[in-house]
Residue frames relative to the residue before (quaternion, step in Angstrom):
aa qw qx qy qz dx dy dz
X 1.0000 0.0000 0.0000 0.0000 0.00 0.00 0.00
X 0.7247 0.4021 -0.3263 0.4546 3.36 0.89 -1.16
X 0.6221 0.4737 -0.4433 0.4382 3.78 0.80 -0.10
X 0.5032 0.5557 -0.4662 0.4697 3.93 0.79 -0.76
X 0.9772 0.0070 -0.1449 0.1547 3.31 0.23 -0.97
X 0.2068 0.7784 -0.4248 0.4133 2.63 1.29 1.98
X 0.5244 0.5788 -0.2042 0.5902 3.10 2.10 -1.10
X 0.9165 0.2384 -0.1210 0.2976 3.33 0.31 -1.27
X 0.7738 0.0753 -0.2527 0.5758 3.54 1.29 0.43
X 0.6632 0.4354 -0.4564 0.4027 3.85 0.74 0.34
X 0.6597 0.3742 -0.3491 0.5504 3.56 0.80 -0.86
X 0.7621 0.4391 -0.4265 0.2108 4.04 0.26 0.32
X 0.4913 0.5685 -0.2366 0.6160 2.67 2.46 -0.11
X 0.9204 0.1534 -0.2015 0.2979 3.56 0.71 -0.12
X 0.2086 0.7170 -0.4616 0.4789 2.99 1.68 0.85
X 0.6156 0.4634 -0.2895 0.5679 4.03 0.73 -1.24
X 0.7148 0.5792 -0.2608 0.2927 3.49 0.45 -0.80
X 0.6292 0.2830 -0.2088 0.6931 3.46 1.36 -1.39
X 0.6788 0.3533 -0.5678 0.3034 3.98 0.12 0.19
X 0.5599 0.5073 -0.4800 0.4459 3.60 1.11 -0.27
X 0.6981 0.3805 -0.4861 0.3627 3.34 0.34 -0.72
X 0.5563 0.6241 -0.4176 0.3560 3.90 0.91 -0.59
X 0.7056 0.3510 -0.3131 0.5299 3.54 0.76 -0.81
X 0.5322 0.5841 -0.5032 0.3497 3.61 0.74 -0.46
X 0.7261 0.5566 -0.1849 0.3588 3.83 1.10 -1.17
X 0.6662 0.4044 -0.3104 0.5443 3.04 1.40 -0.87
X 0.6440 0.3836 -0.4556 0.4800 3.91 0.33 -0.68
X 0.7090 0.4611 -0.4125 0.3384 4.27 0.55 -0.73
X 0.4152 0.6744 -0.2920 0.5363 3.68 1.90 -0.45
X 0.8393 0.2736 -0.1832 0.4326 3.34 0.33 -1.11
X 0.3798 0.5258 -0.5317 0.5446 4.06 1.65 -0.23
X 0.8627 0.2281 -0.4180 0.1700 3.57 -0.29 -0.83
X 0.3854 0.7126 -0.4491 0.3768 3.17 1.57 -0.63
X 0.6370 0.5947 -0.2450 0.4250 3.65 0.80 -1.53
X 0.7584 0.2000 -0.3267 0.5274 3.94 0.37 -1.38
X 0.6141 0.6198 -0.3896 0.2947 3.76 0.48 -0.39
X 0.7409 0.3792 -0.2432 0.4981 3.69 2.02 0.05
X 0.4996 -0.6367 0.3115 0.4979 3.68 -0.61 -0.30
X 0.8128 -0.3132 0.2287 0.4346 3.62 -1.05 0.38
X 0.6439 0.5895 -0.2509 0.4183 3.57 0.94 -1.34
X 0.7699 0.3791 -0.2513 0.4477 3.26 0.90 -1.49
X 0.5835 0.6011 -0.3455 0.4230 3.87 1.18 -0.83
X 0.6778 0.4742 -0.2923 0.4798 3.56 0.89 -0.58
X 0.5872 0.4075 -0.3581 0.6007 3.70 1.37 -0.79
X 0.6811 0.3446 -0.4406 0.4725 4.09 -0.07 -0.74
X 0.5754 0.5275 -0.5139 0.3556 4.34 0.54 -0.21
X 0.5914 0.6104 -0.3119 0.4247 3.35 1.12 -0.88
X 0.6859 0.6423 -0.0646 0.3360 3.02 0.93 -1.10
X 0.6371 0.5254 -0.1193 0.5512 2.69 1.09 -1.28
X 0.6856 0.6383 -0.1276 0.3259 3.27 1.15 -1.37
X 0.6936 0.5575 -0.0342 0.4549 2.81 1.69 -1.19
X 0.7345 0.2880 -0.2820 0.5460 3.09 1.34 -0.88
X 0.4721 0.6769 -0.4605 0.3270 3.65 1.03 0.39
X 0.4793 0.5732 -0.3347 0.5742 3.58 1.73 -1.76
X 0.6576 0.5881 -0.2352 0.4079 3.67 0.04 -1.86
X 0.7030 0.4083 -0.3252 0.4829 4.01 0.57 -0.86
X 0.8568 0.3267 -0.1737 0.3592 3.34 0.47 -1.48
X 0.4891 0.5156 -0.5226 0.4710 3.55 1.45 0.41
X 0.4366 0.7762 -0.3376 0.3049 3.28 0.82 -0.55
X 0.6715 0.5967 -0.1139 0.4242 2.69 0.38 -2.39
X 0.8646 0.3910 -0.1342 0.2858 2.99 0.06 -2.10
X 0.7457 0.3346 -0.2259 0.5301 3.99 1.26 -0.51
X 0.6442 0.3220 -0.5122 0.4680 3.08 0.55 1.34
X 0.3663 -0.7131 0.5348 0.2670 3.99 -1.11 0.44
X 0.8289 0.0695 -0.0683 0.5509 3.72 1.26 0.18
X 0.2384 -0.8629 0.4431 0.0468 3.77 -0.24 0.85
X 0.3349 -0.8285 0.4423 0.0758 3.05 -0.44 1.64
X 0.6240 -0.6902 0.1155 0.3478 3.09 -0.66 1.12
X 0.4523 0.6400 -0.3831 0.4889 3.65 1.81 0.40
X 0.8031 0.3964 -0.2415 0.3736 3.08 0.67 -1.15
X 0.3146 0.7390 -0.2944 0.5180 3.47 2.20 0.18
X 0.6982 0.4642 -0.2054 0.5048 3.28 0.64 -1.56
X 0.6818 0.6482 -0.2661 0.2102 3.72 1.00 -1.11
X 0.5089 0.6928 -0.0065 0.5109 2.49 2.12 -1.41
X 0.6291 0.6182 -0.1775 0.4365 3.01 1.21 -1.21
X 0.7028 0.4223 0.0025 0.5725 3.57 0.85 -1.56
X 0.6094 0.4034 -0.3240 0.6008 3.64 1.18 -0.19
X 0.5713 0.4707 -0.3883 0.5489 3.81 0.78 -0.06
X 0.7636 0.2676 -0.2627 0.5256 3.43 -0.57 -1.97
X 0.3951 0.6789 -0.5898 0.1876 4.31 -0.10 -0.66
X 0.6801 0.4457 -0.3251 0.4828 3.85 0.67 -1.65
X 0.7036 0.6036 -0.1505 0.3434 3.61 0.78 -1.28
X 0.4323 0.6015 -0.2553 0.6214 3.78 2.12 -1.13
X 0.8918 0.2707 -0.1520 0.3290 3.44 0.32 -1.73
X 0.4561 0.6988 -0.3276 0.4431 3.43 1.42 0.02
X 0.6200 0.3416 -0.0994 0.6993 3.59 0.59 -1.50
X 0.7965 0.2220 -0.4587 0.3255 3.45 -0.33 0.23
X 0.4856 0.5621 -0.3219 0.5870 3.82 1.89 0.02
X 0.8265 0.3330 -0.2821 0.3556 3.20 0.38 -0.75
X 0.5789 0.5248 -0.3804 0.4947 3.49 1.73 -0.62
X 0.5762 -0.6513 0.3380 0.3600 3.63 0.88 0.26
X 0.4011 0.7455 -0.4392 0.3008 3.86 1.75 -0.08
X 0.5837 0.5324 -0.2705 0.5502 4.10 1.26 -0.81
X 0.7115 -0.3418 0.3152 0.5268 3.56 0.55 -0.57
X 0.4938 -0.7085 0.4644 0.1965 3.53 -1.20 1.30
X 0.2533 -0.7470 0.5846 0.1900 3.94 -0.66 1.19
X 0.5011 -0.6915 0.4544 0.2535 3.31 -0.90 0.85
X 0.5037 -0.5906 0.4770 0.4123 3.99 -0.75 0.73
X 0.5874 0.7267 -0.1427 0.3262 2.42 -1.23 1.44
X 0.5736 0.1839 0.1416 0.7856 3.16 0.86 -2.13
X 0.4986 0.4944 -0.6369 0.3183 3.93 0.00 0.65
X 0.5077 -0.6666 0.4429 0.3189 3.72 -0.90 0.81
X 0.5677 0.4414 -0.4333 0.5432 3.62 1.43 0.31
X 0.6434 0.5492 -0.3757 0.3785 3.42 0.89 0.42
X 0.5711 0.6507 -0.3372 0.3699 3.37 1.64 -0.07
X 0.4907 -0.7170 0.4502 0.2059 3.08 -0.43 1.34
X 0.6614 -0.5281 0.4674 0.2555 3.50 -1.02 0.32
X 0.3612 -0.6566 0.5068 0.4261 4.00 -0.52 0.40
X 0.3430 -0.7531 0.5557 0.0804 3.88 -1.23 1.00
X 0.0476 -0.7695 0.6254 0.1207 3.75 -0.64 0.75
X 0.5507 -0.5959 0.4824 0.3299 3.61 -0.91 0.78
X 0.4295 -0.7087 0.3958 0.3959 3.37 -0.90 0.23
X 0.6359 -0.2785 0.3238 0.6429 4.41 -0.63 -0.19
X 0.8018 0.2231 -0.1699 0.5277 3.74 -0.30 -1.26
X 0.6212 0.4059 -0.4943 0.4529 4.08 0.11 0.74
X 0.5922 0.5793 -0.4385 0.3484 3.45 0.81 1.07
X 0.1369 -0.8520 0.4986 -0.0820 3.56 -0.45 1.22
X 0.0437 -0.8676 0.4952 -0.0133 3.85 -0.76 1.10
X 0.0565 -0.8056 0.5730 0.1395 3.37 -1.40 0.47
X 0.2752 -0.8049 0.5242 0.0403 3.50 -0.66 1.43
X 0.8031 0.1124 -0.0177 0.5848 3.46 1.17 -0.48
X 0.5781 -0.5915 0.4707 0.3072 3.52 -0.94 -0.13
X 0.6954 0.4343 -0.4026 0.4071 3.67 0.89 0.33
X 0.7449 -0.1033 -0.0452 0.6576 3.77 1.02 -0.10
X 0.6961 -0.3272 0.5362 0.3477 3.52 -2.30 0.04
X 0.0372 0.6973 -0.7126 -0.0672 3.16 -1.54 0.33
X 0.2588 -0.7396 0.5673 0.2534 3.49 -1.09 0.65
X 0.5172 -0.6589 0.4994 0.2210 3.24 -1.11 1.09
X 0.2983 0.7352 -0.6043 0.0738 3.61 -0.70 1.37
X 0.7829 -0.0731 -0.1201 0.6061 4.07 -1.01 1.17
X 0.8125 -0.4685 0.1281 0.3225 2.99 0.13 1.53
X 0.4593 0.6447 -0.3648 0.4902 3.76 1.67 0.70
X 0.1437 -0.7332 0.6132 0.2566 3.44 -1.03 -0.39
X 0.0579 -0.8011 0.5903 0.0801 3.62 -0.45 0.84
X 0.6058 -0.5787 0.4506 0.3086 3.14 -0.97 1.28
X 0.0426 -0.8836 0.4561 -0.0969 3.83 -1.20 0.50
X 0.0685 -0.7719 0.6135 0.1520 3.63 -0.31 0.81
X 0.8428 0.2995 -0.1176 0.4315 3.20 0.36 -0.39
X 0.0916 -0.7535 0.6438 -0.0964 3.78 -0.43 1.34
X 0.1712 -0.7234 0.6686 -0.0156 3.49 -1.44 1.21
X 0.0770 0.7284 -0.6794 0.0439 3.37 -0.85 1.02
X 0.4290 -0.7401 0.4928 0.1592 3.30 -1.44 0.36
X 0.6086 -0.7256 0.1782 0.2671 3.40 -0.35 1.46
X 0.2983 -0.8345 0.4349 0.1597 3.73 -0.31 0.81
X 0.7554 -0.3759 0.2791 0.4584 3.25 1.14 -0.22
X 0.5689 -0.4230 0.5237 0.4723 3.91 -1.50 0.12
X 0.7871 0.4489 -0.3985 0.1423 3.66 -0.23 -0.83
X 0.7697 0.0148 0.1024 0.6300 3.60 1.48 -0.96
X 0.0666 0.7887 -0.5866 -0.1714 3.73 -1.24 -0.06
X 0.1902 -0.8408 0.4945 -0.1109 3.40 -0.32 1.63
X 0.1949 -0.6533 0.7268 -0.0839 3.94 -0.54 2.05
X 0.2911 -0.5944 0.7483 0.0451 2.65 -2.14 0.28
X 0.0529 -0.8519 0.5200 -0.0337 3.32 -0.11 1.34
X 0.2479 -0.7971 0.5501 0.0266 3.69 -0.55 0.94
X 0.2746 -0.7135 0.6341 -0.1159 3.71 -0.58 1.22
X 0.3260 -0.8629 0.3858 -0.0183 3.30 0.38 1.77
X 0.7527 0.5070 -0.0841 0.4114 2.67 0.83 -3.13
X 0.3293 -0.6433 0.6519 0.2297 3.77 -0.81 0.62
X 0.9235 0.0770 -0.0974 0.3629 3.03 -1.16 1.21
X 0.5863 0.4776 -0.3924 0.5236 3.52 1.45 0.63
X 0.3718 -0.6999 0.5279 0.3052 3.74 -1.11 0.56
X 0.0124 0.7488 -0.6498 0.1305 3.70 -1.09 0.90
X 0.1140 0.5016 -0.8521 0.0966 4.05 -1.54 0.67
X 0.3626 -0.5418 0.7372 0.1775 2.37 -2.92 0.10
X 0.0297 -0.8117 0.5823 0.0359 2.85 -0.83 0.58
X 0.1216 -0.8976 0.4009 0.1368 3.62 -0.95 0.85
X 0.1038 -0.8598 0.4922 0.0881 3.62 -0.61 0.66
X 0.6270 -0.3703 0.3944 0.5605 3.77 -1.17 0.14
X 0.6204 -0.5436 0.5546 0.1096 3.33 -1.85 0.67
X 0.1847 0.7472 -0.6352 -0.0647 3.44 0.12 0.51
X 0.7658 0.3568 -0.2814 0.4550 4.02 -1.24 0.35
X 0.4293 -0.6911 0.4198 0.4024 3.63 -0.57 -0.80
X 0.8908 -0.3306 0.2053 0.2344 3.39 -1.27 -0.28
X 0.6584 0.3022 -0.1499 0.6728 2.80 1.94 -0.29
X 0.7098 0.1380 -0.2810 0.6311 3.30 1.12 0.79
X 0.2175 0.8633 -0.4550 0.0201 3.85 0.39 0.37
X 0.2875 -0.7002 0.6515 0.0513 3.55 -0.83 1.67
X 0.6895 -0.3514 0.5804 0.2534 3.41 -2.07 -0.01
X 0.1498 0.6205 -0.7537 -0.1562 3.17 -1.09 0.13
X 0.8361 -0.1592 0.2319 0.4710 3.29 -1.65 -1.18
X 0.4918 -0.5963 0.5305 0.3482 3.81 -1.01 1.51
X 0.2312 -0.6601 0.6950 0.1666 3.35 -1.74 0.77
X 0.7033 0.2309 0.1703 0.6504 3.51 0.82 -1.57
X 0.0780 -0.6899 0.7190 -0.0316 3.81 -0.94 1.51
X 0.1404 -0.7706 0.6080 0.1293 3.75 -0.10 0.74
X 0.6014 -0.6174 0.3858 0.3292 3.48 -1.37 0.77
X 0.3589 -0.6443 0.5987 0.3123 3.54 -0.65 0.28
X 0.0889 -0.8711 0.4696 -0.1130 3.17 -1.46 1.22
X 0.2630 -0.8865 0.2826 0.2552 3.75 0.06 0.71
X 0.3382 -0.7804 0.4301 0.3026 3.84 -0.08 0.75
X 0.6597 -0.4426 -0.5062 -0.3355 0.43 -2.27 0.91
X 0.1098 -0.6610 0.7374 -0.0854 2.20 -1.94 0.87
X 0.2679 -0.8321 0.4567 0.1650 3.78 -0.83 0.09
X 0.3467 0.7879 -0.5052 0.0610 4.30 -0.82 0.13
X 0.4936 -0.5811 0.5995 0.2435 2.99 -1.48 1.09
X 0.1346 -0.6928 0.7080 0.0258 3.55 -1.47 0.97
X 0.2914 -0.7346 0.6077 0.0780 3.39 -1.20 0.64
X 0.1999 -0.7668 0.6091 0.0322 3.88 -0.46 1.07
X 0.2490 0.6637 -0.6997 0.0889 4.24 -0.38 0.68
X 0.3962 -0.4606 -0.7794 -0.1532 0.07 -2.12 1.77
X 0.8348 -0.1331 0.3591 0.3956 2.51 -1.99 -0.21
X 0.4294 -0.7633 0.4755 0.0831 3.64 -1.50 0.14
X 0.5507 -0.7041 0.3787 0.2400 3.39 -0.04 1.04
X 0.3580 -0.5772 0.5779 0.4524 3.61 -1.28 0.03
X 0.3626 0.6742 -0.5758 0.2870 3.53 -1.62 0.93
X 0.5887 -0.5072 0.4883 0.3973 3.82 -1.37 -0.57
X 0.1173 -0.6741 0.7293 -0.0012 3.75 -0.65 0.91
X 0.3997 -0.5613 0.7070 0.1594 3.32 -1.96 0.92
X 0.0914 0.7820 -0.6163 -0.0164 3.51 -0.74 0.59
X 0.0068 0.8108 -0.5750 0.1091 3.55 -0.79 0.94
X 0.4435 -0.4645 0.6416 0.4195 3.97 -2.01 0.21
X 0.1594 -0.7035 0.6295 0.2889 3.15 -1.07 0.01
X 0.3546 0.6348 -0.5090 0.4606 3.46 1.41 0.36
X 0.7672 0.3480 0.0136 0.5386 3.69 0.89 -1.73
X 0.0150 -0.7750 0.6290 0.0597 3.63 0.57 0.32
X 0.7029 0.6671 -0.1766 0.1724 3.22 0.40 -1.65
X 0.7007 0.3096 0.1058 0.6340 3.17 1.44 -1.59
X 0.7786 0.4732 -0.1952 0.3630 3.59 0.38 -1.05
X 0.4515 0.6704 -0.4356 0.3962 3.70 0.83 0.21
X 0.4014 0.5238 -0.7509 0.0270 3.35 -1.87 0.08
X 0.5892 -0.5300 0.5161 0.3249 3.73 -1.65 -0.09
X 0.4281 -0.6910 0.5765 -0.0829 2.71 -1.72 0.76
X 0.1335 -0.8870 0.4408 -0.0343 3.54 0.05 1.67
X 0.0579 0.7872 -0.6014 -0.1237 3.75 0.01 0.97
X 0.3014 -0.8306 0.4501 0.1295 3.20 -1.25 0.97
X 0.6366 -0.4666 0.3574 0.4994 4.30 -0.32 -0.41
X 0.5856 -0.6324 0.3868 0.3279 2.91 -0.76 1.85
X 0.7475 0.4306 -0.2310 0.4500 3.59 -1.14 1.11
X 0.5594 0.6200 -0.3679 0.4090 3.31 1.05 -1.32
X 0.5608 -0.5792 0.5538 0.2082 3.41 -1.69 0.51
X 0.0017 -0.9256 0.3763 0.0411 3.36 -0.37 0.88
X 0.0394 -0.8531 0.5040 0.1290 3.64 -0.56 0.70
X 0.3211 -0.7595 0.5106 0.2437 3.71 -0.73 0.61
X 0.2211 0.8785 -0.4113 -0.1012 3.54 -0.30 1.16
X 0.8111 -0.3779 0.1403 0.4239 3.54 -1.03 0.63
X 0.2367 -0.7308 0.5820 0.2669 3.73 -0.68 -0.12
């Protein structure tokens, strides 16, 4: 009795059970192995991996009994992705700079509506509204947090170079100086477009924003307000 109904309702119910959970370990083994390295090495251990799987199950499949070598082969074609993982990712193959771990890749970032800033010409900013650009000293965004504040800067002028860059307010709004650079945005040639990222994040308060291509002409401040706050961009 106790064999009948091992055959006919435990071993068909838990056979599925310990191979799901087997494959469940080896593919969740090899995610972390994977975020815990850099892109280069995850793409070489996939191969791998790949290989000794094809390599296992041809194996398996052209032979009616496996000698205890060709067992062992099998063996070493399995654990191999897993050998070379943990010894990549523990840093014992070579040391991955902070950083370059695929658990370090940040997420893709969209500016928010009111973190979007433009330059059509070479004498001032303009903020891009119904498909216009109105010229602007002054640009309100709404605060994003301690961790990062991320704009979207648009490069109108064909064939001229232009960035923003922002720096501490020194003076006020009707006279606004430089202070110390927070954020050196990349200079870029229109048109062309790119989201920059400034960390950290930015406080509420008055920011100096400027080209540093256009010092002269291109400047006005920047007003970040309380996360949430209503915001309205008005003219200078």
């Amino acid at each position: 009795m106790q064999t009948d109904f091992r055959n006919r309702v435990f071993l068909p119910i838990m056979v599925p059970v310990l191979i799901l959970l087997v494959m469940a370990a080896f593919i969740g083994t090899l995610a972390l192995i994977f975020l815990h390295g850099t892109h280069e090495m995850s793409l070489m251990l996939a191969i791998v991996a790949a290989g000794g799987i094809l390599f296992t199950v041809a194996l398996a499949t052209s032979q009616d009994r496996l000698d205890p070598v060709r067992r062992t082969v099998l063996g070493v074609a399995v654990l191999t992705p897993f050998v070379l993982g943990a010894l990549f990712a523990g840093g014992v193959l070579g040391a991955i700079p902070e950083g370059e771990r695929m658990i370090d890749v940040e997420p893709p970032v969209e500016a928010p509506e009111d973190a979007v800033l433009a330059a059509e010409n070479s004498d001032e900013f303009c903020l891009p509204v119904d498909g216009e650009c109105e010229p602007t000293e002054l640009w309100t965004v709404a605060s994003q947090g301690e961790e990062q504040f991320v704009y979207l800067f648009d490069n109108q002028e064909a064939g001229v170079p232009h960035n923003l860059s922002i720096n501490e307010l020194e003076g006020d709004r009707d006279d606004p100086q430089p202070g110390e650079q927070l954020h050196e945005g990349e200079v870029i040639t229109g048109v062309d477009e790119v989201i920059e990222i400034a960390t950290p994040g930015l406080e509420p308060g008055d920011y100096y924003f400027v080209c540093d291509v256009h010092p002269a002409t291109m400047i006005g401040v920047l007003e970040v307000t309380e996360e949430g706050e209503d915001t309205e961009a008005d003219e200078a």
